[in-house]
N, C-alpha and C positions, 0 to 999 in steps of 0.2 A: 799417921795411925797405922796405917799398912805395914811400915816398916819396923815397926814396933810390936803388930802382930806375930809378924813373922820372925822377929829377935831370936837368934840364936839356930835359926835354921840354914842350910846350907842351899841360899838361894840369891839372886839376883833380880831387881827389882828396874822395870822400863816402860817409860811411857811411851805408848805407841798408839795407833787410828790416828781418825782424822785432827782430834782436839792436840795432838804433838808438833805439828805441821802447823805453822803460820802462815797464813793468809788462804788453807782450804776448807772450803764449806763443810761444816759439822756439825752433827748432832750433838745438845750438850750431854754428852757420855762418855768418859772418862773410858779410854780403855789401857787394860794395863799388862803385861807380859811380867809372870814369876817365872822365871828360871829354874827349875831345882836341881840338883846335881845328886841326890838323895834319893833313891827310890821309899824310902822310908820313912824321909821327912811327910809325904805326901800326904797319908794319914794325920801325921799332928798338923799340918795346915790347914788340912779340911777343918778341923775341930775348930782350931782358932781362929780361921776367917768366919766361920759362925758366929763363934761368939764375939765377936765385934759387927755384926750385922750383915755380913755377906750370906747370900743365898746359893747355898750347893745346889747347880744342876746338872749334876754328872759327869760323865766322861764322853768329850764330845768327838774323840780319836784326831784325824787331821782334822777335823773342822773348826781345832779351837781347844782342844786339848782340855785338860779340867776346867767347866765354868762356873762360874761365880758370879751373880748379881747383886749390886745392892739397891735399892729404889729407895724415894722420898714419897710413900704412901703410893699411888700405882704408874709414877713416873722413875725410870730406870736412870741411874746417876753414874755406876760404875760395871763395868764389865771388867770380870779378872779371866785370866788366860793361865793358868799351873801347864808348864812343857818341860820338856828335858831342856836342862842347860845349855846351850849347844847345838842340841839338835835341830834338825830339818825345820819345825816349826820355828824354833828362838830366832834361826837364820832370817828364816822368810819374813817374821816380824822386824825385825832391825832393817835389813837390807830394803825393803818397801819405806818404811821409816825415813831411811836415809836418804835413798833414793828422790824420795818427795819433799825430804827438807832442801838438796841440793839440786835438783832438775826442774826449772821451770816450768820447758816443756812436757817433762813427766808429770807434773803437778797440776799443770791446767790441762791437761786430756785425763788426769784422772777425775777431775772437778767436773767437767763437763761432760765425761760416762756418767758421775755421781748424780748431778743434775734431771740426764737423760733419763736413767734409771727410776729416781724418785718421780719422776713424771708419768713412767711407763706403769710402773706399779706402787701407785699411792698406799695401797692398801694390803700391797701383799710382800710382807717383809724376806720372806724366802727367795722368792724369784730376785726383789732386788738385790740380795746379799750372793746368789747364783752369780749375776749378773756382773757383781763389780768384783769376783772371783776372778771370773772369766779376763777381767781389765788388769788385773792385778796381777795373772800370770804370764800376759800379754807382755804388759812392763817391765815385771823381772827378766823375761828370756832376753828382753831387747838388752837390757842393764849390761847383761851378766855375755852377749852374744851364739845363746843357744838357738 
C-alpha cells in the first residue's frame, strides 16, 4: 500500500529498525525509510500518506527526518521516516541496517543495550530512544573505523 501511495514519486522505499533484523528483539512497529530525491515531491507525500492513513507529525530534522505514524486505534503500527535520498540520514539508516543483519556481535550488544534500556526506562520513551542513539553511534564509528 505504501508503494502504491507513493507511485509515481521520485523515491526509494526500506525496511529498517529493529522488525528488518532477524532474530533482534522488537517492538511490533514497522519502521520504514522514504528516500526522496525531489525536494518537491515532499509536499505530494505528505498529502498522500494522509490519505491512506498515516499521521503527519512534522519535521523531525536529524532525528528522523519527516514523520509519519500510523496506529491500530492507540497502538502505533508503522513509523515512516521521509529523508533525502542519499543523505546522511538514508546512510545511517541502511548502514545500521546492514550492519545488524551481518554482525552478530553488533547485533546482540545492540540487543542487550536494547534490553538494558527498556529496563532502565520503562516508561520514559525519550530517554530510551537517547539512550540506544548513544549505542547506535557507538556501532557505526566502530563499522565504519572512525
Amino acid at each position: 500500500m505504501l508503494a502504491e501511495a507513493l507511485d509515481g514519486l521520485s523515491c526509494q522505499i526500506e525496511h529498517i529498525g529493529s522488525t528488518a533484523i532477524s532474530g533482534l528483539p522488537a517492538k511490533p512497529i514497522l519502521d520504514i525509510a522514504v528516500g526522496m530525491t525531489e525536494s518537491g515531491d515532499l509536499r505530494e507525500s505528505i498529502a498522500r500518506l494522509q490519505q491512506v492513513g498515516y499521521d503527519y507529525r512534522g519535521d523531525a530534522g536529524d532525528g528522523g527526518g519527516y514523520v509519519f505514524v500510523r496506529a491500530n486505534g492507540e497502538v502505533r503500527t508503522h513509523h515512516i521516516h521521509v529523508v533525502a535520498l542519499g543523505g546522511a540520514q538514508w546512510r545511517r539508516y541502511l548502514m545500521l541496517r546492514d550492519l545488524l543483519r551481518t554482525d552478530a556481535g553488533a547485533r546482540e550488544r545492540y540487543a542487550a543495550a536494547k534490553r538494558e534500556l527498556a529496563d532502565r526506562f520503562p516508561g520514559d520513551r525519550k530517554s530510551y530512544t537517547d539512550g540506544k542513539d548513544e549505542v547506535i553511534d557507538r556501532l557505526l564509528r566502530e563499522a565504519t573505523g572512525e
